[in-house]
Structures are given as C-alpha cells and as structure tokens.
KOLLOLO-20398 format. One record per residue (C-alpha): residue number from 1; residue in three letters; x, y, z; chain. Coordinates in Angstrom, 3 decimals, padded with zeros to 6 digits. Layout:
NUM ALA X Y Z A
...
# end
This chain:
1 UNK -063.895 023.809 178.346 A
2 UNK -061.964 021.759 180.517 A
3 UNK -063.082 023.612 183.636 A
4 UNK -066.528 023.683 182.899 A
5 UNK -066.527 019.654 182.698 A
6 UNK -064.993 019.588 185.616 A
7 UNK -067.819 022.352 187.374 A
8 UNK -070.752 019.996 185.605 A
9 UNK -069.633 016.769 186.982 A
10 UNK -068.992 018.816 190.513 A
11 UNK -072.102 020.089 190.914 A
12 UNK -074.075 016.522 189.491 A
13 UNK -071.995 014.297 191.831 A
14 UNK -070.868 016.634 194.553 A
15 UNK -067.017 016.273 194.117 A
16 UNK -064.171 018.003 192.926 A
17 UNK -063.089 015.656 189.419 A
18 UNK -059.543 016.663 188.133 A
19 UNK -058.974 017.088 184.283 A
20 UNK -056.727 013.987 183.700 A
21 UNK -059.275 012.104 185.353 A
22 UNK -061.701 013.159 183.083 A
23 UNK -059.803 013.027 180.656 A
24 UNK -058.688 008.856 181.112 A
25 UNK -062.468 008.225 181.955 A
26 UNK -063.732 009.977 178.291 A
27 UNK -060.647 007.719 177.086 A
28 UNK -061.854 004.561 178.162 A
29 UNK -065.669 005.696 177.519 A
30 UNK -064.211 006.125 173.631 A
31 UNK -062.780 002.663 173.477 A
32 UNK -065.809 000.854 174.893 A
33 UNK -068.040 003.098 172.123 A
34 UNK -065.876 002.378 169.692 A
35 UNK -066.069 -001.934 169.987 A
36 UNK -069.691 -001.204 170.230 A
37 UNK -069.838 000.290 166.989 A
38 UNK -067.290 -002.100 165.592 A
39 UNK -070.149 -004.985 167.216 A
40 UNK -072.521 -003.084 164.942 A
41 UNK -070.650 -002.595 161.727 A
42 UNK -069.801 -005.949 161.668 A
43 UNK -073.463 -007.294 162.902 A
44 UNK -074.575 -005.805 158.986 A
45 UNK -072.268 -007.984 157.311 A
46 UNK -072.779 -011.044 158.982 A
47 UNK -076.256 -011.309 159.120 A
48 UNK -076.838 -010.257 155.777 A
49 UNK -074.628 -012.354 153.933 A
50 UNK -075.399 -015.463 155.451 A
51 UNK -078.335 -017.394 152.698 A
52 UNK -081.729 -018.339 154.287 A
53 UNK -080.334 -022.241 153.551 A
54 UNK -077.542 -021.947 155.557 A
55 UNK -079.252 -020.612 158.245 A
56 UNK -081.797 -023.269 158.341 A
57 UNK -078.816 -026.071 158.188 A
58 UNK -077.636 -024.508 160.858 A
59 UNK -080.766 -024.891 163.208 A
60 UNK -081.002 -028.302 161.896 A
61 UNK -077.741 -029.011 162.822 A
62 UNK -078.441 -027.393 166.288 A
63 UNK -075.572 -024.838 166.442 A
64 UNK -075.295 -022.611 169.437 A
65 UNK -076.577 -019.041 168.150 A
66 UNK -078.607 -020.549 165.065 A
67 UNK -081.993 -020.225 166.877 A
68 UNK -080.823 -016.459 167.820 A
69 UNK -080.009 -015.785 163.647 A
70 UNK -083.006 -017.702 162.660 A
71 UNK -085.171 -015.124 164.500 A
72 UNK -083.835 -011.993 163.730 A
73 UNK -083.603 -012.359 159.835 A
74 UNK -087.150 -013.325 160.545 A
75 UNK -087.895 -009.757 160.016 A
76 UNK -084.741 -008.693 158.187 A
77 UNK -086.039 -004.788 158.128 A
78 UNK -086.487 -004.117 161.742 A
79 UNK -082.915 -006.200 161.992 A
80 UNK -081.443 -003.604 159.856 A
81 UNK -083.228 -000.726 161.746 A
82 UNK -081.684 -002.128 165.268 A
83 UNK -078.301 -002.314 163.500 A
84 UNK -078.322 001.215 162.589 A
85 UNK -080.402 002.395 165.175 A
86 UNK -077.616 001.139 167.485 A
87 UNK -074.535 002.204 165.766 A
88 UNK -075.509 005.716 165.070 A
89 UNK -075.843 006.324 168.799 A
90 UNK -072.518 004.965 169.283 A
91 UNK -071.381 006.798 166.924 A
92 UNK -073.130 009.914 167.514 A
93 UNK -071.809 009.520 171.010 A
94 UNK -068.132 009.207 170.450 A
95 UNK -068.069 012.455 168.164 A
96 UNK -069.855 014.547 170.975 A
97 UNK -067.148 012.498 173.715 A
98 UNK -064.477 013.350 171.606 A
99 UNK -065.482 017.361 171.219 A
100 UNK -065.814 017.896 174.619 A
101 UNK -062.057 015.868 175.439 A
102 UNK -060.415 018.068 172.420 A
103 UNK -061.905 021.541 174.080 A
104 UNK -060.629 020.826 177.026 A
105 UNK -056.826 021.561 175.616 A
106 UNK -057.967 024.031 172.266 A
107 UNK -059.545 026.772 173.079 A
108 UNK -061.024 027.537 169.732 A
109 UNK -064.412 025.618 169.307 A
110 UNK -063.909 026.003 165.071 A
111 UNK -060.750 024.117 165.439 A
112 UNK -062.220 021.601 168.676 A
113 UNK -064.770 020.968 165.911 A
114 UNK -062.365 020.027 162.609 A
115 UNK -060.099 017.758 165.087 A
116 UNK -062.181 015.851 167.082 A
117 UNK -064.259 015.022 163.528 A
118 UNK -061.524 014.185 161.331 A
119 UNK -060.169 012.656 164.820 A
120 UNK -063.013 010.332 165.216 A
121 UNK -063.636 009.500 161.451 A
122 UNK -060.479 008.233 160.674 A
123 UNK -060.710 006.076 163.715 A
124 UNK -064.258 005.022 163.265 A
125 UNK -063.294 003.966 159.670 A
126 UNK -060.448 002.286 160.942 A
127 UNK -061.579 000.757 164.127 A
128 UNK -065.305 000.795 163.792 A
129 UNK -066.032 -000.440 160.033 A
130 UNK -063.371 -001.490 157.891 A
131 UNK -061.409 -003.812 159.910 A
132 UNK -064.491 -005.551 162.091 A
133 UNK -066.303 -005.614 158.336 A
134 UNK -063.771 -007.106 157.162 A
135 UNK -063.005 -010.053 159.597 A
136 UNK -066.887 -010.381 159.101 A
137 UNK -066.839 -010.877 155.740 A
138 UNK -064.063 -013.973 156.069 A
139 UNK -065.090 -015.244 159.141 A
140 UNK -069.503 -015.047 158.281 A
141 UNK -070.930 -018.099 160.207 A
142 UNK -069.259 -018.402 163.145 A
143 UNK -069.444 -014.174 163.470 A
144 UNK -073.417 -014.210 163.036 A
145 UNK -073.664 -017.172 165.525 A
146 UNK -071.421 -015.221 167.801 A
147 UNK -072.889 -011.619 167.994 A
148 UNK -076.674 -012.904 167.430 A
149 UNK -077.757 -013.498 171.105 A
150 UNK -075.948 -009.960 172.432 A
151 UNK -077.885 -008.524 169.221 A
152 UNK -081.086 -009.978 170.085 A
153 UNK -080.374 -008.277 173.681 A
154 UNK -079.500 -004.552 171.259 A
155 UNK -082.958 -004.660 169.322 A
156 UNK -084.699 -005.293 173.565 A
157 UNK -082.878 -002.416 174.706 A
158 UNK -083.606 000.166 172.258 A
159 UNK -087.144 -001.562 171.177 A
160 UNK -088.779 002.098 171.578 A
161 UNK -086.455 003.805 169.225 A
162 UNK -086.588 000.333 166.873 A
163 UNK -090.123 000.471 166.695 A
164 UNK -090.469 004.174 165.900 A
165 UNK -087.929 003.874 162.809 A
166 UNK -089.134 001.123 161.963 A
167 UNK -092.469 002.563 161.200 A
168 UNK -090.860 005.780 160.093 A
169 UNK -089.354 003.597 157.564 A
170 UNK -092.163 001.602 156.286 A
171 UNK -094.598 004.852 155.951 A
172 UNK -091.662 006.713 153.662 A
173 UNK -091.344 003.692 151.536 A
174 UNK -094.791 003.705 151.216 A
175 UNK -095.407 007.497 150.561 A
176 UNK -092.466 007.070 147.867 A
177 UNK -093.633 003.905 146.619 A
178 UNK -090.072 002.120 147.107 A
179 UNK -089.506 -000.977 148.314 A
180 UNK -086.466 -002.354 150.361 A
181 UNK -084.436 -004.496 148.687 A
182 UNK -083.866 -006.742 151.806 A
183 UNK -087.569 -007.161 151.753 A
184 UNK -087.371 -008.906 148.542 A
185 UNK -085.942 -012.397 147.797 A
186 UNK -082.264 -013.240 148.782 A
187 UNK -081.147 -015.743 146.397 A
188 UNK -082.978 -014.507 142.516 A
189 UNK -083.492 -017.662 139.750 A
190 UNK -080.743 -015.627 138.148 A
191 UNK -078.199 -015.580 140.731 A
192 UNK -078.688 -019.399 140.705 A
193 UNK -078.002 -019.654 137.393 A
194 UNK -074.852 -017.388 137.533 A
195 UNK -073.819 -019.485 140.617 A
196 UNK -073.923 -022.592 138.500 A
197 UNK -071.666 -021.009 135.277 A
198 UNK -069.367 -020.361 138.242 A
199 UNK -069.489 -023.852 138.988 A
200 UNK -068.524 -025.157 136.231 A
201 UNK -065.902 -022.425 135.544 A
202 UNK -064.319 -023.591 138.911 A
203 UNK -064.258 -027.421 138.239 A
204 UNK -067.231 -027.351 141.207 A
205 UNK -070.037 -028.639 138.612 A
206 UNK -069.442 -030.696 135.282 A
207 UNK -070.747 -029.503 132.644 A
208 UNK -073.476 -032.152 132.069 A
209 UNK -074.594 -031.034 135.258 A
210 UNK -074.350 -027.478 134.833 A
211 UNK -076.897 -028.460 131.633 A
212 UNK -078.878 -030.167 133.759 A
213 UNK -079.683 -027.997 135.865 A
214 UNK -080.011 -025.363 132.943 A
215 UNK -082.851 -027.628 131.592 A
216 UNK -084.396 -027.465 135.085 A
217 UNK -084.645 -023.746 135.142 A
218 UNK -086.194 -023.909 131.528 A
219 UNK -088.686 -026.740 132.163 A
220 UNK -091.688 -024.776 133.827 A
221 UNK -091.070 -022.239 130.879 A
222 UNK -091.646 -024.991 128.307 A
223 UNK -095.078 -026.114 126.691 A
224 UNK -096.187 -029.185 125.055 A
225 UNK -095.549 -027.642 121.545 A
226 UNK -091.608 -027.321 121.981 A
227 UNK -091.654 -031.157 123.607 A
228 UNK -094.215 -032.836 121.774 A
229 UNK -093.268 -035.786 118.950 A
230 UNK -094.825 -033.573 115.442 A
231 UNK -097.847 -035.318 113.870 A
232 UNK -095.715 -036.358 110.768 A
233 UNK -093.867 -038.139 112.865 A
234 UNK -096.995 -039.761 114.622 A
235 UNK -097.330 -044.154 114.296 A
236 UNK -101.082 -044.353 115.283 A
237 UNK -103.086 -047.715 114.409 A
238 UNK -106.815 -047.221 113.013 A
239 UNK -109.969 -048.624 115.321 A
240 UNK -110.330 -050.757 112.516 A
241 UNK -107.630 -052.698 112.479 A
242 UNK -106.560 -056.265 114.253 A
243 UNK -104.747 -057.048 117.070 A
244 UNK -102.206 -058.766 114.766 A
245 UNK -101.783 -055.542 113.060 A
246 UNK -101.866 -053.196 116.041 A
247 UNK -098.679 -055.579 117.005 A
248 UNK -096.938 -055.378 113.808 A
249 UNK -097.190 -050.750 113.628 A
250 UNK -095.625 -051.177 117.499 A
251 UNK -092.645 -053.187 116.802 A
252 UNK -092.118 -051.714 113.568 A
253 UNK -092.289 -048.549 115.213 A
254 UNK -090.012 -049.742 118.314 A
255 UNK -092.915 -048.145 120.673 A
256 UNK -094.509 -049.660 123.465 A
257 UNK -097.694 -047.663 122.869 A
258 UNK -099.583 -046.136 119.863 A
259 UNK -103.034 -043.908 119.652 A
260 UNK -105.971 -045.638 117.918 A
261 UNK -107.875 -043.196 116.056 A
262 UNK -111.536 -043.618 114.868 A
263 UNK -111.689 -042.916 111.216 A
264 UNK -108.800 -040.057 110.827 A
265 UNK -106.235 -038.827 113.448 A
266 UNK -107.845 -036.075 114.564 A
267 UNK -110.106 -038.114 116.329 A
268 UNK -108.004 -040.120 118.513 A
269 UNK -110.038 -042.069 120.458 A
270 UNK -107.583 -043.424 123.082 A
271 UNK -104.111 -045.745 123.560 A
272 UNK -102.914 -049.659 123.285 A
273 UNK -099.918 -050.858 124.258 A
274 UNK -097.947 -053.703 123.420 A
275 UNK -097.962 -055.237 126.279 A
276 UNK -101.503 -055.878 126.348 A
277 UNK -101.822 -056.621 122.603 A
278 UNK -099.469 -059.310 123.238 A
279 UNK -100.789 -060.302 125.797 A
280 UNK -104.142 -060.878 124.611 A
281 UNK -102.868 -062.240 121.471 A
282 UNK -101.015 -065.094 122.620 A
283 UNK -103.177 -065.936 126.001 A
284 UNK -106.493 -064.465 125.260 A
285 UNK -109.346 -066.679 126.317 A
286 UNK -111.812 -065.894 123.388 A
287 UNK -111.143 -065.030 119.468 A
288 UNK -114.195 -062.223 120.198 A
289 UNK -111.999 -059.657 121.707 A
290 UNK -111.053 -056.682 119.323 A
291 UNK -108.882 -053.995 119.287 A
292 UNK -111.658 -051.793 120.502 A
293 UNK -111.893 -053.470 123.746 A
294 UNK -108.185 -052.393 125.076 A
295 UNK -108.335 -049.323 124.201 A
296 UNK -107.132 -047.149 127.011 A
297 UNK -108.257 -043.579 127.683 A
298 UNK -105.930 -040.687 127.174 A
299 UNK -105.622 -037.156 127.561 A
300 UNK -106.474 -034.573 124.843 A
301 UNK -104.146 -031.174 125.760 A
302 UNK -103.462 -027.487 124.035 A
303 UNK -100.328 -027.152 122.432 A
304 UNK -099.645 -023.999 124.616 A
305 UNK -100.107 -026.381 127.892 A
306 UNK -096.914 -026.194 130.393 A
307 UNK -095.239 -029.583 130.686 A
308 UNK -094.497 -029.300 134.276 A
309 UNK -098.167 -029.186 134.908 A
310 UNK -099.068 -031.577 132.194 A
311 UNK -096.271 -034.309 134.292 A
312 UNK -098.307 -033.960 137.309 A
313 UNK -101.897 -034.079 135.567 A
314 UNK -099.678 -037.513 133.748 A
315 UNK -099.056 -039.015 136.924 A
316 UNK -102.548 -038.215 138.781 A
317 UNK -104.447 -039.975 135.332 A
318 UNK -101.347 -042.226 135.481 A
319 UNK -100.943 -041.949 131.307 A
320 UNK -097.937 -042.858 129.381 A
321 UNK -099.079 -040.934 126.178 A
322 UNK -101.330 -037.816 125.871 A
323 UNK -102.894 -036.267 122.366 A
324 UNK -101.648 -032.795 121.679 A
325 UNK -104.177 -030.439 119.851 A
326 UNK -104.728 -026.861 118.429 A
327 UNK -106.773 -024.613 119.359 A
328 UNK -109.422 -025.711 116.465 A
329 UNK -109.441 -029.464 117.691 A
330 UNK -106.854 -030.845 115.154 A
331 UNK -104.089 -033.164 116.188 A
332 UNK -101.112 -031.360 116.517 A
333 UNK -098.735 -034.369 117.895 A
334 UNK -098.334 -036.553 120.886 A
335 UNK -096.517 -036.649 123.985 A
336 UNK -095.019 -039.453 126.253 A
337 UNK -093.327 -039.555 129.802 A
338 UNK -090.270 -039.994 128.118 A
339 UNK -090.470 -036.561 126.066 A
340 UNK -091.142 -034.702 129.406 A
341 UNK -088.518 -036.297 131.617 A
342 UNK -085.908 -036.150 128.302 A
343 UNK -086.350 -032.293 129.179 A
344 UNK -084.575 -032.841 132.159 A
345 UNK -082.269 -035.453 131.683 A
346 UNK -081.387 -035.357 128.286 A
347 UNK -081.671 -037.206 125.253 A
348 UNK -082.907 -040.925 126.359 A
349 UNK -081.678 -042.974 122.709 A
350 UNK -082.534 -045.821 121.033 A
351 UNK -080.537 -048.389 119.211 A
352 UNK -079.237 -046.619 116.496 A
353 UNK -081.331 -043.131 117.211 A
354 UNK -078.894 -040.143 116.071 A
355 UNK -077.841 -037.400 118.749 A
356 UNK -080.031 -034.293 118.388 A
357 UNK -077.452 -032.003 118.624 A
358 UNK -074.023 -033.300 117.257 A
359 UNK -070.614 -031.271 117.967 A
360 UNK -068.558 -031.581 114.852 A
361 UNK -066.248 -029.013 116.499 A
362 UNK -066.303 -026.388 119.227 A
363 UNK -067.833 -023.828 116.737 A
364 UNK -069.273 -026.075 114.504 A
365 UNK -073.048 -028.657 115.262 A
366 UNK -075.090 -030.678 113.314 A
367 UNK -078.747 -030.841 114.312 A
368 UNK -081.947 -032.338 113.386 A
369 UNK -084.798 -030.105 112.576 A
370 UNK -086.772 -030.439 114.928 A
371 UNK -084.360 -028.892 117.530 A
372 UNK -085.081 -026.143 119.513 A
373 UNK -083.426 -022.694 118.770 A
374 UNK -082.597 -022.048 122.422 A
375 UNK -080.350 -025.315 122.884 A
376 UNK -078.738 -024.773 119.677 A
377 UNK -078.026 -021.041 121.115 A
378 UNK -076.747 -022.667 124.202 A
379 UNK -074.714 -025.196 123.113 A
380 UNK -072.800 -022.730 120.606 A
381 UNK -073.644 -019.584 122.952 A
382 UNK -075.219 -017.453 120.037 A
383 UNK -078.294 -015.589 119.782 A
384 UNK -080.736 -016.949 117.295 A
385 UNK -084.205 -015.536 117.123 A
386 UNK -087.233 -017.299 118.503 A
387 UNK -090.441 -016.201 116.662 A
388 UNK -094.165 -016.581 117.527 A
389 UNK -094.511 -019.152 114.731 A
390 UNK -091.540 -021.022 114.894 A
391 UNK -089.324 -022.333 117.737 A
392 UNK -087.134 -025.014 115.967 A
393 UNK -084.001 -024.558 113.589 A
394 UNK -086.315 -025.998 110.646 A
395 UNK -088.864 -022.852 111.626 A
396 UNK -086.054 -020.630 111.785 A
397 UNK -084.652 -021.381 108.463 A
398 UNK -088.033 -021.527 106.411 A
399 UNK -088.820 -018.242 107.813 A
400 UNK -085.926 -016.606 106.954 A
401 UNK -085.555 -017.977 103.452 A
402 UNK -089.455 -017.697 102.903 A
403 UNK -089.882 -020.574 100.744 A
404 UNK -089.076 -024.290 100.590 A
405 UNK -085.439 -024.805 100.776 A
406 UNK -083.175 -027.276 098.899 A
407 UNK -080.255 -029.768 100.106 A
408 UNK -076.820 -027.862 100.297 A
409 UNK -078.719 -024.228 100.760 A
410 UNK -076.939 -022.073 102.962 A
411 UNK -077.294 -018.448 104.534 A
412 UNK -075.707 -016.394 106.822 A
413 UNK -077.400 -014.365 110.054 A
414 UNK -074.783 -012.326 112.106 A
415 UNK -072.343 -014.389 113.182 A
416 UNK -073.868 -017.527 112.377 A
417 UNK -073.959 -020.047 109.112 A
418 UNK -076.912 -022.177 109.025 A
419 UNK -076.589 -024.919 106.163 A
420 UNK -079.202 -027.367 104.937 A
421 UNK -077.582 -030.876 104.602 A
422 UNK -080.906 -033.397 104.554 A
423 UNK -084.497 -033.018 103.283 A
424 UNK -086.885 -035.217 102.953 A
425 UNK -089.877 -033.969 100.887 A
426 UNK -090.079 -030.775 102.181 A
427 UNK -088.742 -030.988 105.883 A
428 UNK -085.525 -030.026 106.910 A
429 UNK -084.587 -032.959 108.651 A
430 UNK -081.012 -032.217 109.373 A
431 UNK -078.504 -029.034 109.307 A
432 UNK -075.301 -027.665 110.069 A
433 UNK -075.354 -024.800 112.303 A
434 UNK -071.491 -023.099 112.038 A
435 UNK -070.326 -020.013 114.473 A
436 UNK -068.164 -017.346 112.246 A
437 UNK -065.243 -015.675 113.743 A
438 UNK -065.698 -012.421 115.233 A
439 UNK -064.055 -010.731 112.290 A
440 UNK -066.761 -012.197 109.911 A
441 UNK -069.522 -010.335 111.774 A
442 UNK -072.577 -009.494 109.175 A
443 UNK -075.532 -007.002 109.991 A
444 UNK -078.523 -009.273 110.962 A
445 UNK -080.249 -007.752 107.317 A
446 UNK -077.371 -008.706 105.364 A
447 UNK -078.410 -012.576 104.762 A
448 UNK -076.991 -014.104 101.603 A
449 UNK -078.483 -017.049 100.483 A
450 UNK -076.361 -019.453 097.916 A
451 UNK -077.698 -022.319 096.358 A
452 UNK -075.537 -025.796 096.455 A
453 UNK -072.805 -023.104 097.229 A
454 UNK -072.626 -021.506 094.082 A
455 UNK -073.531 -018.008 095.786 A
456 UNK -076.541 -017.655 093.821 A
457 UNK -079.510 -016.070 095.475 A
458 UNK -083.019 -017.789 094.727 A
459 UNK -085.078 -016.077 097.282 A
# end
C-alpha cells in the first residue's frame, strides 16, 4: 500500500516521495481535518442554541460577529445543511486519509479497514464532537460570534453541494409530509411558561410575578363571560329616574358609572357617570336638563367575545363600561376597564371588598362564588373540571350536586373537599375549597354528599 502511494504521488508530481514523508504529511493533513470537523461540530451547537432575542440584542448592541449570526439563522435549514454538508466531508475525508496511512504498515485490507475506523471514531468522538460540543455548549455567545464569519465563508465555498441538499431536503420532507423542527418556532408559549415555574423555583421571579405573567398567557384565552360583573350583581338606574336619584344608586353603589335602561334591563340604553351627574347637579345652568340628556353611548357585546379584543375595541370607542348579552339579546352582565385590566394585575379592592381567593392554609382556600375554576386549580394546583355550562366554583358545585345546595353542604371529588359556607337565596356566595392528602384519594364517581356534616346524602 505504502509503495503504491508513493508510485501515485511519483507519477502526479514527478518525484520520488519517501514513506515517512507521506506518512508526516497524511499526519498533519489528519489534524487540520480533524479541527475542521471539530469547527463544525461545534458550529451546530452554537448556533442553534442561541434564542432569536439574544441574537437581535446582540446586533443592537453592535457585537462583532452578530450581523454574521443574524444572517445565517435567517434561513436556519440551509444553515444546518452547510453544517453537515461540511463536516461529513471532513469526516469522510479523514476515514479514507487514515485507511490509506494504516495500509501502508498492515498488509491485510480487512484489518487496514477495522483499525483505521475504530482509529478514527474514537478520535472523531473525542476530538471532533464531544469536547468542541462541549466547550460550545458553556461558552454559546461568544462561540457563535466567533465561528459565524469563517461559517458564512463554509456555506460560499460549498454553495453547489448546499444548494443541492438543500433542495434534496425540502422535496423528501415534502414527499413524506414532515416538517423540520428547526423550521418551526424556537421559543413555544409553553416553554415560556415552564421557563417562568423555573423562575420562581430559582428565586429569579416572585411568585406574584410568576402569576402575573400566568394571567398574561391566559388573557387572550378569556371571554367576557368568565370577566364580566353577573347581572344579579348589576346597579343600573331606570331612564325614568332623576338626576338626584341617579346620584344616590352611584354612591350607594361606590361606582363611578351605572347603565340606564329604558323600561327593563335588557334594554340598556346607554351609561352616566357620576361625575357628570354631579356635575350638572350642582352647576347646571337650567332645571330642564334630565337624566336622558347625559346619557352616554355604550357597547352591547356576546358573552363569548375575547377580552383582549374587547380592551382594544374599549379604548378605540374610549368606554369605561360595556353591556354584555346572550345570544337571544338578554342582558347577561356588564363589564368595566377595571374587570379587564384586574385580569392582568390582579384583584384591584375596595374599602372593605373581601379577597376572591383567601388562603386559610397551604392546602386549604376560601373563595367567593363567582371564582373561576382554573385559579382555584392554580392556586391549590388541582384539577377541577371546567364544563360547557359552568366555569365558576358556584357552577361547579350546583352541577355536581344537581340541585340547590344548603349552608354547611359538603362533597368530595378526588382529592378535593369543596364545602358550602354562605348562601344567599340561592347563590353560593362563598366556599371552602380543601386539598386531601394523597392517601385520601377517592375515584372521581365516588362523591359523597353530607348535609350540615351529618353524612347524610340528600341528592
């Protein structure tokens, strides 16, 4: 073998090359291969674990390289095609290097074959990927802005065999109706949300941030329905009635604006608020003016309407107070400025308004009705049903005991004690929501119901 290198490169150059010479020049030829390959390895890690927002901070921030990174996870396919494009030649290249130098001392080509592969694997797995991946991994910015200009000079270079496998690539994803997954979103609503648990597990985030940003995520899933104040709980003022009176139903009510309805509430006709009431009452010009004539316009929306687009329809109208309604007409409820943005930020309370969700322990909350199932579930992380008809802990607990309920009622689903403490006619107005032990587990049919606690079941 060794003579027959040594014939090839005598008759191609025209001189007489000894074997050590050879052998030192397929040597050095290995080591140069073998950074390249460790320049490719690493390449992958970089550039794919560095987030589309750091990127862009770094171009802001004007770092040598970022302009280089910026454009080649532009297309983050064909940069993956380059990167293996390029380090399976290198590759590909050492192995066939490394045959030829190993048949020049073993004569049999079975055995030239099993040295020079397990040769070169454990040295490309050494040398080649896990050590450059490695100081990739820990060392991510300043490696990508490093290796991104000579990598931008790679995908030039072998832009024939890039563009072919690139194509090669996109027609067998097609034909097998895949998709890549670097094709699809980097950063997933969920990952976010894991990200922030993290943060607060870590001391990163507090936790009234980490619910903050929890009611972020939920806020373009919500609709008026879940957000809306219930029309039992409506103070509206009739068309008929005076200014003085108008007055007296907002501070009695502590609102600064109520509907006016024209004969019965579903037929709100529009909004006053106490500002100009007062206004008008104490430095009106004329007696003549009545409640009629500051009347303001409002909105009239479908329960089912999302609140993040019923904010921005708010602010473009630039309404305080809109009139929720079903989908025959009727007035379901109302909704205020302060509803939507208490979504976000949290309960805004007045004077002596109760918490909606109290802790009386870590395992143990007392809520008001009204509450929504899925911040109950979050704030004691368990899983209580949402249904189509109901999303509130009052819903939830009619529906399972299908008929009125009684003070001091209890019942038991899972892992979870739900106890009636306040009703007021028939609403549930309050209730104590207790998680059981793990022990204490129940089959989600099992329900007991007891009455005042005497265990009797009046269902």
């Amino acid at each position: 073998m060794g003579s027959l290198m040594s014939l090839l490169a005598a008759s191609v150059f025209g001189v007489d090359i000894g074997q050590n010479v050879i052998l030192v020049g397929g040597v050095l030829t290995l080591a140069v291969l073998m950074v390249l390959s460790a320049f490719f390895s690493s390449s992958e890690i970089a550039m794919f674990s560095l987030a589309r927002h750091r990127i862009d901070a770094l171009v802001d921030d004007g770092m040598p390289g970022a302009e280089a990174v910026a454009d080649l996870t532009e297309d983050p396919h064909r940069l993956l095609v380059t990167i293996l494009v390029g380090n399976n030649l290198v590759n590909i290249a050492m192995s066939s290097i490394a045959t030829a130098l190993v048949g020049m001392y073993i004569t049999n080509s079975g055995l030239t074959v099993l040295v020079s592969t397990f040769g070169v694997t454990a040295l490309v797995l050494l040398f080649g990927e896990s050590a450059p991946k490695s100081y990739a991994v820990e060392n991510t910015e300043s490696w990508a802005l490093s290796i991104a200009p000579p990598l931008k000079w790679s995908e030039r270079l072998l832009y024939p065999l890039v563009v072919l496998f690139d194509y090669l690539t996109r027609v067998v994803n097609q034909v097998t109706g895949g998709r890549a997954a670097i094709e699809t979103s980097y950063v997933t609503r969920s990952e976010i949300q894991d990200m922030i648990k993290t943060g607060e597990r870590e001391g990163v985030i507090e936790e009234d941030e980490r619910e903050m940003f929890q009611r972020i995520f939920r806020f373009n899933n919500t609709i008026a329905k879940e957000v809306m104040t219930p029309r039992l709980d409506m103070v509206a003022v009739s068309k008929e009635a005076t200014i003085e009176e108008a007055i007296q139903t907002c501070t009695q009510a502590g609102h600064e604006r109520v509907p006016v309805y024209d004969g019965e509430l579903d037929n709100v006709i529009g909004v006053v608020s106490l500002e100009d009431l007062v206004r008008e009452y104490l430095y009106g010009e004329t007696e003549a003016v009545e409640l009629d004539d500051l009347i303001e316009p409002t909105l009239h929306v479908p329960e089912s309407k999302n609140v993040d687009e019923l904010l921005q329809e708010m602010q473009d109208e630039r309404v305080q107070l809109v009139v929720v309604i079903d989908e025959f007409g009727t007035t379901e409820g109302l909704l205020t400025t302060e509803d939507i943005t208490e979504e976000i930020v949290g309960e805004i309370l007045d004077g002596e308004e109760e918490l909606p969700i109290d802790y009386v322990d870590e395992d143990t909350v007392r809520v008001r009705g009204e509450v929504n199932i899925e911040e109950v579930n979050e704030a004691l992380e368990i899983d209580l049903p949402e249904g189509e008809e109901f999303e509130t802990i009052a819903g939830f607990i009619f529906n399972r005991a299908g008929r009125l309920v009684e003070e001091g009622e209890a019942f038991q689903y899972e892992n979870v004690e739900l106890t009636v403490e306040h009703v007021e006619n028939t609403r549930i107005m309050k209730a104590r929501v207790k998680r059981l032990p793990a022990e204490d587990d129940v089959d989600a049919d099992a329900e007991t119901l007891t009455a005042d606690g005497d265990g009797d079941d009046d269902a």
